[in-house]
Structures are given as C-alpha cells and as structure tokens.
C-alpha positions, 0 to 999 in steps of 0.5 A: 497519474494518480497516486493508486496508479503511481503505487501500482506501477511501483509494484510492478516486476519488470524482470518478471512480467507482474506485479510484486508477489510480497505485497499482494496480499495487502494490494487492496489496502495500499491502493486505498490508502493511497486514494484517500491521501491523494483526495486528503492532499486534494483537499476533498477530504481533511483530517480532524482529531486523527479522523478523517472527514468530507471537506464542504462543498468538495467536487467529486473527483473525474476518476472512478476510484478515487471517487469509491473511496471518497464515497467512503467518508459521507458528509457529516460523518468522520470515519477513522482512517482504518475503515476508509483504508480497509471498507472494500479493499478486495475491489481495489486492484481490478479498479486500478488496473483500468484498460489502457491504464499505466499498468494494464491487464492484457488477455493471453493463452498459457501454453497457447491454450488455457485462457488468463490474464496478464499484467503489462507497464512500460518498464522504463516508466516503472524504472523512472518512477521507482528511482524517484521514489527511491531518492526521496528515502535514500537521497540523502534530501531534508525530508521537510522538502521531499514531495509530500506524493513522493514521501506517500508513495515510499511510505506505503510502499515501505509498510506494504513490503513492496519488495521490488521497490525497498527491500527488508534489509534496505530498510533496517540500514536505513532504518533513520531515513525512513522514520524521517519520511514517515514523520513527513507524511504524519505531519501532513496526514496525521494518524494516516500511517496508524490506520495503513498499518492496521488495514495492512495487519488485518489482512495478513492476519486474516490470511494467517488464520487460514493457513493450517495449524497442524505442523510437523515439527523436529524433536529439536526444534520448540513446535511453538516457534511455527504455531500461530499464537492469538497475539501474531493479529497485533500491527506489530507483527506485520510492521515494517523493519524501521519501526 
C-alpha cells in the first residue's frame, strides 16, 4: 500500500461506516503531502535548501497518483513543498479512493431510494494500522527508530486532526512525544512539515471566509471573540496542540 492509501485508511471511521469528519477539509492536502513523502523517501524526488526537486534519471511510479503529484515537480524546477502539497488538492480523494482499493467507494440507496455513495475498509485492517501508527508516538520507542512511514503517517495525521486516529487532548499530554516524531520526519524531510501545514492552514481559512460573518451575539459576551479576524488565515491558527 501506499503511503496516501495508508493515511486514508487511517482516516477511517469504523464505528461510523466513513472517513473522519474533523480532517476532511483538509483530506486533499494530507493525501499529497503523503505522496510526495513516500516519492521523497523513494528517492524520486529529494529535497534541497528546504525545496524540493525531481531526482535524475527517477522512474516514474506504476500508481497513478503517486505519479500526479510527481508531475508537480518538472525536471529542473524545484518547487517549495507548500505548492506541490496543496496544487490540485481538491482531485486527491477520489484519486485515492480507487476501486478495489483498501478503502473504496461502494454504490447504495438511501432509504432504498435516493442513489449515493458509501465508504467501505476492512475494520480490522484500519484497527492494525492505527495501533502501529499510534505506537510509534505513544510507545514509548527512540523516535530515531521509529520508521520513518510510520512517523510520516502519525505526523500527518496529528496536524490534519484526524480525530479518529489522535485526539486533541492526547495530543496536548503527549505533547513531548510528538515534537520528538516531527523532529523525526524534518531530519529526514526538511521543511516538509512547514509546507503541510500552510496547505492544511490555506484550506481551513478558505473555508473560513466563506462562512458567514454576521453573528448574534449575548450582550454578555465580547462579539469580537466569534468575528473572524484577518490574522485567523496565519498557520498558527490551525496548528496542531503540541506545537
């Protein structure tokens, strides 16, 4: 499997039939970010003064989406990470999501009517690879032998809020552990956690501005603590708790 198709299957809710709610805004984003870690450990791609650029002489990859993302980085042209992460973001999931894939879209009828779309994993898959990614945050292990997917995989899942994987209160007690890891994977992939966080941070703020700004408010409560302010687009705002 790959690294994408390991970070969606991490996403999946096996008590609800579907993939996590908290982090589907940024799905597109966390997808990427994992495909060009995978193509970086690969060594199709490799990183150089905190960009990244096409390795020479690479083979493409046989997965299709693996070899989208690559496209992003032409020969000769180092790209930051943000723009590979984030360019084309809104295609990622229904890449992923392939038939037959570890997590697959199913036809159905709601209500035996209306026509949709469901999700559908092995559960006890999802609950194996959760545990091991899990554990190599929470494990107590030397993060400098911890696998490098592993530690990518945790990673992303931390700063994408996949809920069903960490929660946010987890992640404040164990705030340590998970600085340790993120230190992991920026030894290895340097500047590639700045640039997942700013895709992650572009999308909730876009999302933000569309909501509406106009809000009732109690006389008791101060209306500037619910109005979105020009400074709720920075990274910080949407970072992680361990931060």
């Amino acid at each position: 499997m790959t690294l994408p198709q390991q970070l969606l299957r991490l996403s999946y809710d096996t008590a609800k039939g579907r993939l996590d709610v908290a982090s589907g805004l940024v799905r597109g984003p966390l997808l990427r970010a994992a495909a060009a870690a995978e193509l970086t450990l690969g060594g199709r791609l490799h990183t150089a003064g905190g960009r990244v650029e096409r390795t020479p002489g690479a083979t493409g990859p046989d997965d299709p989406f693996l070899a989208d993302v690559l496209a992003a980085v032409p020969p000769e042209r180092p790209r930051n990470w943000f723009r590979v992460i984030d360019e084309g973001f809104e295609r990622a999931e229904d890449a992923v999501l392939a038939p037959g894939g570890a997590v697959r879209t199913v036809r159905r009828r709601r209500w035996g009517v209306v026509p949709g779309r469901g999700i559908v994993a092995d559960p006890a898959a999802v609950h194996t690879l959760r545990e091991r990614v899990r554990d190599a945050v929470l494990g107590g292990h030397d993060p400098d032998r911890v696998p490098i997917a592993d530690a990518v995989l945790a990673l992303l899942a931390a700063d994408g809020h996949v809920a069903v994987t960490f929660g946010v209160r987890e992640q404040q007690r164990h705030r340590d552990a998970f600085r340790a890891v993120a230190g992991r994977v920026e030894s290895r992939l340097p500047g590639f956690r700045e640039g997942t966080l700013f895709a992650v941070a572009a999308r909730r703020a876009a999302a933000a501005e569309l909501r509406p700004r106009a809000r009732r408010t109690s006389p008791l409560r101060d209306s500037s603590a619910t109005t979105l302010r020009p400074q709720a687009t920075r990274v910080e705002q949407y970072a992680p708790r361990f931060c």
